[in-house]
Structures are given as C-alpha cells and as structure tokens.
MARBA-650428 format. One record per residue: residue number from 1; z, x, y of N, C-alpha, C in turn. Coordinates in steps of 0.001 Angstrom, whole numbers, always signed. Layout:
N
    i       nZ       nX       nY      caZ      caX      caY       cZ       cX       cY
  NUM        Z        X        Y        Z        X        Y        Z        X        Y
...
//
This chain:
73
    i       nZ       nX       nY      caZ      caX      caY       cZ       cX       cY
    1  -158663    +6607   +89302  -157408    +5908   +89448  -157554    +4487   +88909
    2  -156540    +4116   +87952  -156411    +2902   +87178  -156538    +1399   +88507
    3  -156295     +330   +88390  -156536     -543   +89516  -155139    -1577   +88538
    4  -153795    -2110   +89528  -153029    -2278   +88550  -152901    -3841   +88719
    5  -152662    -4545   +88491  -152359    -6217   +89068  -151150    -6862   +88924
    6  -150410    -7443   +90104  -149549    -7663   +90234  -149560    -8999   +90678
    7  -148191    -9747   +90340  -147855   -10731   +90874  -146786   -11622   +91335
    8  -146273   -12206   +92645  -145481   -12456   +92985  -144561   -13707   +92658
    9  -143372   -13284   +92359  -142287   -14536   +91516  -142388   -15568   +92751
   10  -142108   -14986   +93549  -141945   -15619   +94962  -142712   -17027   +95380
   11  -143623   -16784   +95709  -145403   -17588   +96071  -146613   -17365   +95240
   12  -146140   -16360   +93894  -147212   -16590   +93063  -148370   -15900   +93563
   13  -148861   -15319   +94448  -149835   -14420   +95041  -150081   -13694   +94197
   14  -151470   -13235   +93752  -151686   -12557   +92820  -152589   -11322   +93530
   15  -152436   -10107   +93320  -152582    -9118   +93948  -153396    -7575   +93061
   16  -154362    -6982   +93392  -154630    -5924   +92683  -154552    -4481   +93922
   17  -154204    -3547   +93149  -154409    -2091   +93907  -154462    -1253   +93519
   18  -154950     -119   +93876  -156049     +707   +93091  -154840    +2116   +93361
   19  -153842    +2764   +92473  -152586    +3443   +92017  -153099    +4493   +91122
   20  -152024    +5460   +91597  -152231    +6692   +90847  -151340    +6356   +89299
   21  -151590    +7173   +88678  -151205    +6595   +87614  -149450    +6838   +87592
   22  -148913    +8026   +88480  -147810    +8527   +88628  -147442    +7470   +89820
   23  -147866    +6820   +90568  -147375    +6576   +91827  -146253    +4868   +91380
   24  -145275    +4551   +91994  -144262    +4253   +92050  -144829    +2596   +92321
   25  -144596    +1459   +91440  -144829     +400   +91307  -144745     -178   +92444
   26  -145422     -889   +92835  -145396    -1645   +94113  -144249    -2956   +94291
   27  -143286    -3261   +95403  -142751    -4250   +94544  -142585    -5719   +96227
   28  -143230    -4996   +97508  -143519    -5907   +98068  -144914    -7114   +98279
   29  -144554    -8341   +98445  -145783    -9149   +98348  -146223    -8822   +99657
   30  -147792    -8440   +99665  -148315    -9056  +100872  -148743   -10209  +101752
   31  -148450   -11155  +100966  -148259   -12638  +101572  -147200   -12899  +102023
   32  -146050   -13210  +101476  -144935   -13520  +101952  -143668   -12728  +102574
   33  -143983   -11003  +102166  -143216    -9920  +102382  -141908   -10188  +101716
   34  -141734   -10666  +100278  -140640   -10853   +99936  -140825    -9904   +98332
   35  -139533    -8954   +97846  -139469    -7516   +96971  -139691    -8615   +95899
   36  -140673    -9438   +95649  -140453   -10085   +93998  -141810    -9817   +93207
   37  -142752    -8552   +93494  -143978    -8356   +93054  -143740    -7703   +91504
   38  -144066    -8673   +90766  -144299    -7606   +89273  -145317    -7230   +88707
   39  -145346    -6167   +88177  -146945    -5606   +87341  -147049    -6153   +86901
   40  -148334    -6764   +86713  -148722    -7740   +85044  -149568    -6222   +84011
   41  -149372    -6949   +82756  -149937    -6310   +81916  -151787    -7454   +81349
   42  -152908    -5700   +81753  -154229    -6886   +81621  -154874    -6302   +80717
   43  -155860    -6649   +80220  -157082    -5373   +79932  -157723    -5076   +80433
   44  -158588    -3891   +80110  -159240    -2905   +80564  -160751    -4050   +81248
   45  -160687    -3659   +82340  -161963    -4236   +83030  -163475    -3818   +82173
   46  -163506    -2726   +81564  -165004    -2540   +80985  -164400    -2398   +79945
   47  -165822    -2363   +78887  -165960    -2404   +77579  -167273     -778   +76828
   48  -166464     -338   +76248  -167551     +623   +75651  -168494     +440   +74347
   49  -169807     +228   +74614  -170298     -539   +73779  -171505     +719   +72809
   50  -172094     +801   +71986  -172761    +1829   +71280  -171974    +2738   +70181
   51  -173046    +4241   +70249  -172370    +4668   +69122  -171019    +5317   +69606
   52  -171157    +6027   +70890  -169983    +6663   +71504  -170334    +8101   +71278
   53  -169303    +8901   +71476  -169058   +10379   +71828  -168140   +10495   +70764
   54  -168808   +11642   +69599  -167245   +11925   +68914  -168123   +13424   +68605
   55  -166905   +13993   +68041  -167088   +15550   +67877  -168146   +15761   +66978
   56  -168424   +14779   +65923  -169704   +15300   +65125  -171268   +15037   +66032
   57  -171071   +14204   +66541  -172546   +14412   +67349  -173106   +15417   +67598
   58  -172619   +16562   +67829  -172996   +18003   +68616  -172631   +18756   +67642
   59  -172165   +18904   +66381  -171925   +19888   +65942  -172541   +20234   +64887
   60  -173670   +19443   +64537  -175168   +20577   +64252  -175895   +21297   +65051
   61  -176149   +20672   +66109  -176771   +21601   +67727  -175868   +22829   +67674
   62  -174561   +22709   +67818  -173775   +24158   +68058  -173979   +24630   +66697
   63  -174228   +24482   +65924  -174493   +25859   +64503  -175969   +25851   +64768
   64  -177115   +25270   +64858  -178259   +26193   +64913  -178206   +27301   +66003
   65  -177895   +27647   +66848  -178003   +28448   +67658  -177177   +30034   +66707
   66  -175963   +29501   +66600  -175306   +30768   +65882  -176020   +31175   +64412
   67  -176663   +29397   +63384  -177261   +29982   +62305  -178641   +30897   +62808
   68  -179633   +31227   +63579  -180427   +31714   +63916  -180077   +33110   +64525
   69  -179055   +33335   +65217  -178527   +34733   +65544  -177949   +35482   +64089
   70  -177048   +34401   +63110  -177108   +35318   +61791  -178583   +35584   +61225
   71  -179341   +34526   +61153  -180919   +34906   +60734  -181235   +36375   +61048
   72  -181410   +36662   +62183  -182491   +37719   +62907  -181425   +39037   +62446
   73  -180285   +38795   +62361  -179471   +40126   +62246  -179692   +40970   +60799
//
C-alpha cells in the first residue's frame, strides 16, 4: 500500500497515511478536525538503482534448457 501525504488549508498540518490505492481520499485534519485536507502530489520515497529486471536477463537461461531437450531428441 502506497503511503499518501496530505495537507491542511486550514492550520497547515502536514500529514501522511498509509491508503489503499482504491480507498477514498482523506479529507479530515487531525489537528484541527476541520474537512480542508488535500493530497499533495510527492515522489516516490525510494530509488531503483543498478541494472534492474527486464525480460532479456533470463531469456538465455529459458532456451538452454529447451535447446538441450531438442539436442538429445
């Protein structure tokens, strides 16, 4: 579950909570209890750093197995 951050027009309280991605924007402050909480828009808390995961990595591993079963046949 994403973690979303919000903040209040109101008193300015700045607020995070941890939301389903479907679940329904939050729009009371917990400081002041007044409906003026807006989502902010942030970035992503981590960073993916290296080569990564992509479909060619593995897809010599998956043909030796099948080139060696055509071999023996």
């Amino acid at each position: 579950m994403p973690i979303y951050e919000y903040q209040c027009g109101a008193c300015g309280h700045l607020y995070e909570a941890l939301q389903k991605m479907s679940a329904e924007p939050l729009t009371t402050c917990p400081e002041c209890n007044e409906p003026a909480l807006k989502k902010k828009l942030s970035a992503a808390a981590f960073k993916l750093k290296g080569t990564g995961w992509y479909a060619t990595d593995f897809k010599d591993k998956a043909k030796k197995p099948a080139e060696k079963a055509e071999k023996s046949t």
